[in-house]
C-alpha positions in Angstrom: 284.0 29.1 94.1 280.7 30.0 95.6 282.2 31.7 97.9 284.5 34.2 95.3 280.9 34.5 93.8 279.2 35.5 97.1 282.0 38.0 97.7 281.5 39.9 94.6 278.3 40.5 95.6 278.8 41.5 99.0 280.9 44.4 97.5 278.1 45.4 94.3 275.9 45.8 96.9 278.2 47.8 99.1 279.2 50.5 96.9 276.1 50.8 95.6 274.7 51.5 99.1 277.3 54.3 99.7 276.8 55.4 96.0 273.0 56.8 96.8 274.2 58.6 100.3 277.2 60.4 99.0 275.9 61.1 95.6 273.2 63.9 96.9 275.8 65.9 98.8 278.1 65.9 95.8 275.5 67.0 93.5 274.1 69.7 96.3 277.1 71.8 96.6 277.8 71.3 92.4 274.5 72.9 92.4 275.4 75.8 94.5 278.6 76.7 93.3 276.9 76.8 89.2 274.4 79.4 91.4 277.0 81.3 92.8 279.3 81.9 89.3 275.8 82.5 87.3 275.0 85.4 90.0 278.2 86.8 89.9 278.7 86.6 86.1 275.3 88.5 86.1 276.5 91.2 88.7 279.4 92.1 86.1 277.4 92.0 83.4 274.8 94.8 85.7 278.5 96.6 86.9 279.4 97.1 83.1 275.8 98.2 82.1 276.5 100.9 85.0 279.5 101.9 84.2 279.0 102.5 80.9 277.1 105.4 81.7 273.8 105.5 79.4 271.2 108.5 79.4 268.2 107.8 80.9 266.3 108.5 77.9 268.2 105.8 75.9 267.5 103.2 78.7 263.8 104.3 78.7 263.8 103.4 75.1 265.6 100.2 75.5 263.0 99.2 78.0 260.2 100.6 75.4 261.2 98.0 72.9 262.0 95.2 75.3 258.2 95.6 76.0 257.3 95.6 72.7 259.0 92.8 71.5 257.8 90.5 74.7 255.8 87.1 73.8 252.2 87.2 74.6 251.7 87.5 78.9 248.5 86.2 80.6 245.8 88.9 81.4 246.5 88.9 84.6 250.3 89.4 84.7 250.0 92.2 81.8 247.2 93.9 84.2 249.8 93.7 87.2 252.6 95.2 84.7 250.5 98.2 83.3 249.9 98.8 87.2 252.9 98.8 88.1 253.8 100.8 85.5 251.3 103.8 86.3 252.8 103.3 89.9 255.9 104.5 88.7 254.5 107.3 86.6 252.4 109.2 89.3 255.5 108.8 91.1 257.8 110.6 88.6 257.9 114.4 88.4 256.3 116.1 85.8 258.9 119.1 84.9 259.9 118.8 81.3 258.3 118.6 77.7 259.5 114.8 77.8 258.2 113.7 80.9 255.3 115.9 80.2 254.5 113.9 77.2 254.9 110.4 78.5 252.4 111.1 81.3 250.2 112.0 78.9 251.1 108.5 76.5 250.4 106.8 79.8 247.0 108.3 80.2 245.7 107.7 76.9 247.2 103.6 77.1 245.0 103.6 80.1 242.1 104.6 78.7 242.6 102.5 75.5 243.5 105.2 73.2 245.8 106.1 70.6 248.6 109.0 70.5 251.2 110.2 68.7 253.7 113.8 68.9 253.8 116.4 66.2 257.3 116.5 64.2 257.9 119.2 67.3 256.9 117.2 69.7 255.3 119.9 70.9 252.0 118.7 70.3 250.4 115.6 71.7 247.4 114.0 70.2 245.5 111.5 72.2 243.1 110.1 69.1 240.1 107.8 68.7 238.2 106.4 65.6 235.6 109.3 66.6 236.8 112.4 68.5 241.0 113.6 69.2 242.3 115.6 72.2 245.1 118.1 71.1 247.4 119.1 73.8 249.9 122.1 72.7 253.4 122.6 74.9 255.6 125.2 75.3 259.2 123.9 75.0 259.6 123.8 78.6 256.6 121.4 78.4 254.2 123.7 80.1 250.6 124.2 78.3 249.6 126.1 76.3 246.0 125.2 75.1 243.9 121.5 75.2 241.4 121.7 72.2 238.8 118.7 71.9 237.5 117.9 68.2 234.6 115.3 67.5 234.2 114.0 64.3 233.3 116.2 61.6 233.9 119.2 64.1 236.7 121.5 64.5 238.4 121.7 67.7 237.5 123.8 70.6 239.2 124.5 73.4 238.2 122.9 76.7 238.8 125.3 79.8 238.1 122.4 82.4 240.8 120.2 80.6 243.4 123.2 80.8 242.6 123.7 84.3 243.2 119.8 85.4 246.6 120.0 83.5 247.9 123.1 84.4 247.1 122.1 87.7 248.9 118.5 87.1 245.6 116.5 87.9 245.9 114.0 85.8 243.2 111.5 87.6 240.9 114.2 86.6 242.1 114.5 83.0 241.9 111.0 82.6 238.1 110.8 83.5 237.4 113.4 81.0 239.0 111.1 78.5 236.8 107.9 79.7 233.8 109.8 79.7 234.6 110.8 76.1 234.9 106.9 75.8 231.7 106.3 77.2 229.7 108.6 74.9 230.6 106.8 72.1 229.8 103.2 73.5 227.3 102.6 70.7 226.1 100.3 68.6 226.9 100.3 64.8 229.5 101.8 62.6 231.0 105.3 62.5 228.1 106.5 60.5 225.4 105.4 62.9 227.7 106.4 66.0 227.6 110.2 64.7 223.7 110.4 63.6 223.5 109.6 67.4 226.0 112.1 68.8 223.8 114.7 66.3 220.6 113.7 68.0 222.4 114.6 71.8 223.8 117.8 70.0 220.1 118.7 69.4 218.8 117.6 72.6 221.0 119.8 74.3 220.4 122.9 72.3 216.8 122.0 73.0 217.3 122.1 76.9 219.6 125.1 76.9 216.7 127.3 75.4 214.3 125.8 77.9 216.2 126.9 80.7 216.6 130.7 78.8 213.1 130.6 78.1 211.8 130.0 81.7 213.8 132.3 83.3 213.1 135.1 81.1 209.5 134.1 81.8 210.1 134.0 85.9 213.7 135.9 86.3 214.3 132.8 88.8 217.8 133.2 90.7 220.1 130.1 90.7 218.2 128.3 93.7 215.1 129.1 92.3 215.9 127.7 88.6 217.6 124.3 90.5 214.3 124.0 92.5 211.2 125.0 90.1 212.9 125.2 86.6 211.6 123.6 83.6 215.0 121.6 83.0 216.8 122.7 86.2 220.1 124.1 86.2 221.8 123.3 82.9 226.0 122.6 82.9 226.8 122.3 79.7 228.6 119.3 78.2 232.4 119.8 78.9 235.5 117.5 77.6 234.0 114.1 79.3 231.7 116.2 81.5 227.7 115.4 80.3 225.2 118.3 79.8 223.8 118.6 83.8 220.4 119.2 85.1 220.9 119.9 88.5 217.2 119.8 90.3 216.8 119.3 93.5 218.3 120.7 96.8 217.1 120.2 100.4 217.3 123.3 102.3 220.6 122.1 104.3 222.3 121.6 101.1 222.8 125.4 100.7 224.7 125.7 104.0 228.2 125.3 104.5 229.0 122.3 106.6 230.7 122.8 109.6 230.4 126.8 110.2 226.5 126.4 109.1 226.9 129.4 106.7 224.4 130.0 103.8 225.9 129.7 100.4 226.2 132.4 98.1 225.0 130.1 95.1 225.5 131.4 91.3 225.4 129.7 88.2 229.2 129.3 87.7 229.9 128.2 91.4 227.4 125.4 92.0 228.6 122.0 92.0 227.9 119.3 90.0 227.8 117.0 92.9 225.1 119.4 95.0 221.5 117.5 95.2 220.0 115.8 93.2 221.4 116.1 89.5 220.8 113.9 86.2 223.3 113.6 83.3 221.4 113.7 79.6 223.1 111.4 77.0 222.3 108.5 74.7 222.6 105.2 74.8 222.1 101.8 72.6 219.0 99.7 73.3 217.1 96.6 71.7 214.3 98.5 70.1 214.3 101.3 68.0 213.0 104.7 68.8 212.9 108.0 66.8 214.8 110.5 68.0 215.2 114.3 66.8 218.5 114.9 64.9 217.5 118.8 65.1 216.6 121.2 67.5 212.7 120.9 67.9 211.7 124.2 69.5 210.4 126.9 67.4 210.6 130.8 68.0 212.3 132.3 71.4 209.7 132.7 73.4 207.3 131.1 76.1 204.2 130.6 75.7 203.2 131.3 78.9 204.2 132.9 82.3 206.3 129.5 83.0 208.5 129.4 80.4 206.6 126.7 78.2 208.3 126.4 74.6 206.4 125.7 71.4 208.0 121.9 70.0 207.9 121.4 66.2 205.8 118.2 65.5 208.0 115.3 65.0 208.3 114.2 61.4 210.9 112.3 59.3 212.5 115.5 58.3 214.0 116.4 62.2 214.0 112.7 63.1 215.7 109.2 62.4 214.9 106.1 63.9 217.9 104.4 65.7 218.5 101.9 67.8 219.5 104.5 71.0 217.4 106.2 73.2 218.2 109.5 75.6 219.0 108.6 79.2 218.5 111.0 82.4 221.4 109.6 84.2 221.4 109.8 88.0 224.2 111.4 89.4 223.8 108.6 92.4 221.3 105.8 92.2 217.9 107.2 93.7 215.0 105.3 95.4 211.9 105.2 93.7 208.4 103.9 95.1 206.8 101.7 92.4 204.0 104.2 91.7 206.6 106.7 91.0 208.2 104.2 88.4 205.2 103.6 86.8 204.5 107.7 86.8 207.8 108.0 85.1 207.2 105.0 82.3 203.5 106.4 81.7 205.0 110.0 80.6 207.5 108.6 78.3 205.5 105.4 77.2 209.0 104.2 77.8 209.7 101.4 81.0 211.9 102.8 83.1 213.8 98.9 83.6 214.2 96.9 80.4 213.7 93.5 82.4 211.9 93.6 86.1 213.6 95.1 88.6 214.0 93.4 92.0 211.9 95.4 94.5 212.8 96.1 98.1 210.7 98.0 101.2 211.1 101.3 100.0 212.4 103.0 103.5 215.1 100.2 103.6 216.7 101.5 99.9 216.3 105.1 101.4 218.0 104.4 104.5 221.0 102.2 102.9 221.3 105.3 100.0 221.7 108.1 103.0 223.8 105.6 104.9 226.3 105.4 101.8 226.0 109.5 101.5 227.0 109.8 105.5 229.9 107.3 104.8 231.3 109.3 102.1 232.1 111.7 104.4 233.0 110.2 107.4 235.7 107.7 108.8 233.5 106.0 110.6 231.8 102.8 110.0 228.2 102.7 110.0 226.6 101.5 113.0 224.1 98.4 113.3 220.7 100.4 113.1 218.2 97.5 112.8 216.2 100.5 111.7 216.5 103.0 114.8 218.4 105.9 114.4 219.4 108.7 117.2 219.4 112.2 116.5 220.8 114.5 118.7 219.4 118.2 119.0 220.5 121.4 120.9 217.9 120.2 124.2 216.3 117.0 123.2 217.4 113.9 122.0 215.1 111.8 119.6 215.3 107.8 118.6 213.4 107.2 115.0 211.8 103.9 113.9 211.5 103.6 110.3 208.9 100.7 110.3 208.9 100.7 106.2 207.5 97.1 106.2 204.1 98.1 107.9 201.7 97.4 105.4 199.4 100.2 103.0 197.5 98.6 100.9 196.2 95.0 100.2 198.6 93.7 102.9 201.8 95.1 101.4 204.4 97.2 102.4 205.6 100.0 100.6 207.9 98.9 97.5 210.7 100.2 96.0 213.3 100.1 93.5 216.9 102.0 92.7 217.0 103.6 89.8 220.1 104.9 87.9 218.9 106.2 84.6 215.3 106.7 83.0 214.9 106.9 78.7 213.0 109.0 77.2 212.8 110.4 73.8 211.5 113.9 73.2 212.8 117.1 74.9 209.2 117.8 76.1 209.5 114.8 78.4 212.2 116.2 80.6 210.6 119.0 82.8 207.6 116.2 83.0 210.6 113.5 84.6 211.8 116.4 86.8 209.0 117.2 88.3 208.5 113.2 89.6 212.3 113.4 90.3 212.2 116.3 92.7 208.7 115.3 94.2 210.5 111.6 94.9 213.3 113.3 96.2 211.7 115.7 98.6 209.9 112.4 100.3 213.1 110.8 100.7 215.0 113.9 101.9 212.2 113.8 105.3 212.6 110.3 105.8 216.5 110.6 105.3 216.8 113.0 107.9 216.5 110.5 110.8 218.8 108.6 109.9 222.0 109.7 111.5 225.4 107.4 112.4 225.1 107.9 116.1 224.0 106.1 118.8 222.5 107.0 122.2 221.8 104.4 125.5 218.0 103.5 124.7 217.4 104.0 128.9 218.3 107.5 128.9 215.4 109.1 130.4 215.5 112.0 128.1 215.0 110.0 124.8 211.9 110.7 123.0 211.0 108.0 121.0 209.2 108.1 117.5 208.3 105.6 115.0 207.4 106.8 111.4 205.3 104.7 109.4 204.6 104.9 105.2 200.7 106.0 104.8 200.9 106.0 100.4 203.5 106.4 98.0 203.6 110.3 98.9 202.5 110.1 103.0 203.5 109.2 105.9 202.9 109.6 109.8 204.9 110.3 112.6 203.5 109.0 116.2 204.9 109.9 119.2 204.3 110.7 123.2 201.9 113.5 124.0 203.9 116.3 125.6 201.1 116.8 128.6 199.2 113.9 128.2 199.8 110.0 128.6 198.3 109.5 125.4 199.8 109.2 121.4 199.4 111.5 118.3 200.3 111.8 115.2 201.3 113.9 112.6 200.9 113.1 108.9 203.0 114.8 106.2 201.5 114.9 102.5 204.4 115.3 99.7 202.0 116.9 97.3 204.7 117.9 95.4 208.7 119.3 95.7 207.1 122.8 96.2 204.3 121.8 99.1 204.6 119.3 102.0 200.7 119.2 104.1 200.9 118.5 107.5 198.3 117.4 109.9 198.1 116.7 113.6 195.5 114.0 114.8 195.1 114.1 118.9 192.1 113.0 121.4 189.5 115.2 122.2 190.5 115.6 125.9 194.1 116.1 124.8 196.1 119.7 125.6 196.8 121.6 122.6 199.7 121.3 121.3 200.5 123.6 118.0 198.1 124.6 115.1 198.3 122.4 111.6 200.0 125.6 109.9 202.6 126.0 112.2 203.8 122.5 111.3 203.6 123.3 107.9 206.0 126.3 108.1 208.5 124.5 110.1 208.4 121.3 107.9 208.8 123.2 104.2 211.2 125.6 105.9 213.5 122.9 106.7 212.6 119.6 105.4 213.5 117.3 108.4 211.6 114.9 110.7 213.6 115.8 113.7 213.8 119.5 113.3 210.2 119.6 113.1 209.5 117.1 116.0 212.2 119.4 118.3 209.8 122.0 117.3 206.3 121.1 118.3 207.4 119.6 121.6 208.6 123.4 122.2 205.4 124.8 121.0 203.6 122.7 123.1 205.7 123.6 126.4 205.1 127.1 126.0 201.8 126.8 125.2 201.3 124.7 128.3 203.2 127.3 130.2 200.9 130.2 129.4 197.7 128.0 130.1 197.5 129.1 133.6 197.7 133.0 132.5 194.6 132.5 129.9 192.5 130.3 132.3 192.9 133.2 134.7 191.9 136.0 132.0 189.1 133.8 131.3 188.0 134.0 134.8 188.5 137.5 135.3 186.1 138.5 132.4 184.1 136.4 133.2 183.7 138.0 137.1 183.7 141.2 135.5 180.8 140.9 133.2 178.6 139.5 136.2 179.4 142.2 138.2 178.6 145.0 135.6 175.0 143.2 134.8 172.5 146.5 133.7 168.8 146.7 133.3 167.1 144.0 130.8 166.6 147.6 128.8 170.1 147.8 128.1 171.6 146.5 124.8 173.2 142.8 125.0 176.7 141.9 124.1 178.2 138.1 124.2 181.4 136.9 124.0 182.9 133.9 122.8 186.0 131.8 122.2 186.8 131.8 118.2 187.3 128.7 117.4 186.8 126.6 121.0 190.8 125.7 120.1 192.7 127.9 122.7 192.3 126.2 126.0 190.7 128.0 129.1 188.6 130.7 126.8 184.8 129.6 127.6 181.6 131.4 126.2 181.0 134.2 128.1 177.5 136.3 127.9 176.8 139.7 130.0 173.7 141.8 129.8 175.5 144.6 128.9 178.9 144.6 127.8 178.9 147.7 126.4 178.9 149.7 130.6 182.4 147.5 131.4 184.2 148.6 128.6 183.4 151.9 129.5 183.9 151.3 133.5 187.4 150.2 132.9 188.5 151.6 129.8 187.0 155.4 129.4 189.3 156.6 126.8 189.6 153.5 125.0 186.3 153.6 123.4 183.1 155.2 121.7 179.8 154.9 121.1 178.4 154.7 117.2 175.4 155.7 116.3 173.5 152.8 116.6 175.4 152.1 120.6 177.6 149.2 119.9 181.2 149.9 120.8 184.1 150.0 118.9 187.6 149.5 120.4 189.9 151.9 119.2 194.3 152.0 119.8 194.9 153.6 122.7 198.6 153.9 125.1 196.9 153.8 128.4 195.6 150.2 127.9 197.2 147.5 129.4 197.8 144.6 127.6 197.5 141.6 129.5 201.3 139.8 130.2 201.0 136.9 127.5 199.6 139.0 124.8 202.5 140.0 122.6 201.0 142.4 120.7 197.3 143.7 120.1 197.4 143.4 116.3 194.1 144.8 114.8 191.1 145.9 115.7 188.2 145.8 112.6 184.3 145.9 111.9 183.6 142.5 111.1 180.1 141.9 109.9 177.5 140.6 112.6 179.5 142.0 114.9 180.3 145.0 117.1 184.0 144.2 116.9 186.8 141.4 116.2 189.8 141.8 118.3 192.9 139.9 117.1 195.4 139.1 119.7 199.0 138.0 118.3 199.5 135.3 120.8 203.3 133.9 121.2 204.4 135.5 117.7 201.2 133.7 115.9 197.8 135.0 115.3 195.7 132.5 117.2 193.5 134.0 119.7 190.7 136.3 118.7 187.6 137.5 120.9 184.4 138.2 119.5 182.1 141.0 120.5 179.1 141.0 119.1 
């Protein structure tokens, strides 16, 4: 008995052993084969679908719906869809009125506007609770006209809009449409949203007769109204394009990269993206300012020889309080020293940052800003600089140190901040911002120029080092080698202003000349770069250094002459002297009488006044001494029998005195 009972359980046990390692093979390939059938039922069902043959517009349609009656989809999966789906679009062939129209569905879907077709569907509108874009189409699709309408306006056509579409660039068309968008990113209802777009309206009628009215006051060209105008160049607003102020352009900006060219600049070909530009629109902010909602200058013309208008005073009549402000929008975030900030704050007694900016060494954000400009351009990465940079000239190579943490003042360095829009409120603030703009600007175009993406072995025997160093907010000093001498100088640059840039060369005593203050000048606003102008007085001083042995020598042979041509104590007596003791090798010479050599050597070259002192007149058969370039002009000068100007190496800067 126990044993039948033991039995029984011997087999349970058994078949329930073999149960779990059979079962999963069984149910694997039951699996499998309900795969297999479900795929191939599917594949007929796709095979049908095929062969029945369906126009592609109704399957576009069926898709369409599909899409619209789909449950609600995560952000991100609906993000990766509508990318997908633009994907497809830029890949599909605009050629027909159909496909001419969905592209431009997709577009305003992307840019989170409406649309609809005319009965026609020749006629697209791409719509907006405040403005509508009207594209008109042939029947073949192509276009005819693209008319832009804000609210309470009638529609306009838009030559920049036709030209993107015609051309099929529809990335371009689309950022009209978001900066459309963007305009109208205010605060408040419909109602408040148009009393601000009146208030731009005005502003920019107000800046388009201040540009009229200064150059009918200066009849500036193009570069000159970009450079010195009152508002710049103005571009006026276009589709999604802002009203432009183009302002500042460094002298290599109007060559032509590459073949070195100079540009043949007009108003209608300068573009937008050349210099330094700013964008005028209106944004929201916390407080409320009052802004004009109509043009504020009176009469057409200047009231003076720069163009200055005449502004209405501000009363309740042409303004509104709102809770916007104008904006001078950079076209790329700009460096700005504090005291510039400040400047700009204190002539709109608006702050320039709503909440305190975090500052930075001000040659750091000008170096990282030019970096980013030479990338845009370039495949290249940009090297590890650790603030030297190489620049490579025709015959000299130069390594810069920017050392922008060297302290000015109280221990600090010079500070800085980026800045990519300044408020103001009044039109009269704008030529007032511009002026700190361009004089910001120029400072950062000289330091800019050292930095370069190269790089050069730091042994090379030929590299001339330099390290410039911040002075002020507006100065700074470049220190370098002596070209003669074992000994360093420096030259400090003074942005005064866009227009004027002072330069001054500090050296020791017993140091060689190297070049004259002015000539430093010249060469630094001619071209506003560092490295140029360093290439420049290193030249300078080897040809000056080269023609020292001829003057010494001159020296010395007047100075033999007059000893051997000494008269009677009767006679009358001449000197001569150096000018200005800054030419080497010209000493203070004195002879009894100077007068008897001059007429020794040079018989026809002279005559006697009536009171006996000489006077040198122009004459063929003298022979100008081999570093002269020219004998420039001989004139009375009072105390003195004569003033002899030599033009020394193409500059005025050697002059004998007789007297």
């Amino acid at each position: 008995m126990y044993f039948l009972y033991f039995l029984l359980l011997c087999i349970f046990y058994s078949f329930f052993f073999f149960r779990k390692k059979i079962n999963p093979m069984c149910k694997g390939k039951t699996v499998k084969a309900e795969k297999q059938s479900r795929t191939v039922a599917l594949l007929e069902r796709l095979h049908a679908k095929h062969n029945a043959s369906r126009p592609w517009q109704e399957t576009c349609k069926v898709v369409r719906q599909a899409m619209e009656k789909r449950g609600v989809m995560n952000a991100a999966g609906h993000q990766l869809l509508l990318n997908c789906l633009e994907t497809l679009q830029r890949a599909l062939k605009v050629s027909s009125l159909s496909s001419m129209t969905d592209r431009l569905e997709s577009i305003a879907r992307q840019n989170m506007l409406g649309s609809h077709l005319s009965p026609t569907g020749t006629e697209c509108y791409i719509t907006s609770d405040m403005f509508y874009v009207e594209v008109q189409l042939d029947s073949n699709g192509q276009l005819v006209d693209v008319k832009v309408a804000h609210q309470g306006e009638n529609p306009t056509s838009c030559p920049e809009l036709i030209q993107h579409l015609r051309e099929k660039k529809f990335e371009e068309f689309s950022k009209h449409l978001k900066g459309l968008v963007d305009l109208y990113k205010l605060p408040g209802d419909n109602k408040l949203k148009t009393k601000m777009y009146i208030a731009l309206q005005s502003l920019e009628l107000d800046l388009a007769k201040m540009m009229h009215m200064f150059r009918l006051a200066t009849n500036a060209n193009t570069v000159e109204t970009i450079l010195h105008g009152s508002v710049g160049l103005l571009t006026p607003r276009s589709g999604g394009n802002l009203v432009t102020l183009q302002c500042y352009i460094s002298p290599y900006d109007i060559f032509q990269e590459g073949s070195g060219t100079q540009l043949n600049l007009t108003d209608s070909n300068v573009p937008r993206s050349l210099g330094v530009s700013v964008s005028v629109t209106i944004e929201g902010t916390s407080a409320v300012y009052k802004l004009p909602i109509a043009p504020l200058i009176t009469g057409s013309h200047p009231v003076d020889n720069k163009g200055t208008p005449a502004f209405s005073t501000v009363t309740n009549s042409n303004c509104v309080d709102l809770p916007a402000c104008f904006f001078l929008k950079m076209n790329r975030p700009m460096p700005f020293s504090t005291a510039f900030i400040k400047r700009m704050s204190n002539a709109t007694l608006i702050p320039v940052f709503e909440t305190a900016p975090s500052l930075s060494p001000l040659y750091q954000l000008i170096v990282q800003s030019q970096l980013q400009l030479l990338e845009e351009g370039s495949s290249m990465p940009a090297p590890s600089h650790n603030m030297h940079f190489y620049s490579i000239l025709p015959d000299q190579q130069h390594c810069y140190f920017l050392n922008g943490n060297a302290p000015i003042q109280d221990s600090h360095s010079l500070q800085g901040a980026m800045v990519s829009k300044i408020p103001f409120r009044h039109p009269a603030h704008v030529p007032l911002l511009l002026d700190i703009i361009r004089h910001q600007a120029a400072y950062n175009t000289l330091i800019g120029s050292c930095v370069r993406q190269k790089s050069i072995k730091e042994d090379s025997a030929a590299l001339l080092q330099f390290e410039v160093c911040p002075l002020t907010d507006s100065s700074f000093g470049v220190s370098f080698q002596h070209p003669v001498n074992e000994s360093l100088v420096c030259v400090v640059m003074e942005v005064i202003d866009s227009r004027q840039v002072s330069c001054k060369l500090y050296k020791g005593q017993s140091d060689a000349l190297i070049c004259t203050d002015d000539f430093i000048t010249k060469v630094v606003q001619r071209c506003m770069s560092i490295p140029v102008t360093m290439r420049a007085i290193r030249r300078k001083a080897e040809t000056i250094q080269a023609d020292t042995p001829a003057l010494m020598l001159i020296a010395q042979t007047v100075e033999t002459m007059v000893k051997n041509n000494l008269q009677s104590s009767g006679s009358p007596t001449y000197n001569m002297a150096a000018g200005d003791g800054s030419n080497p090798g010209l000493h203070g010479l004195t002879g009894n009488n100077w007068q008897c050599w001059f007429q020794s050597q040079l018989p026809k070259c002279t005559t006697t006044s009536s009171n006996s002192t000489p006077n040198i007149l122009p004459c063929q058969q003298h022979k100008k001494p081999s570093h002269v370039d020219e004998l420039v002009e001989r004139q009375p000068h009072a105390g003195f029998c004569c003033v002899v100007w030599f033009r020394y190496n193409g500059e005025t800067e050697l002059f004998l005195l007789f007297s």
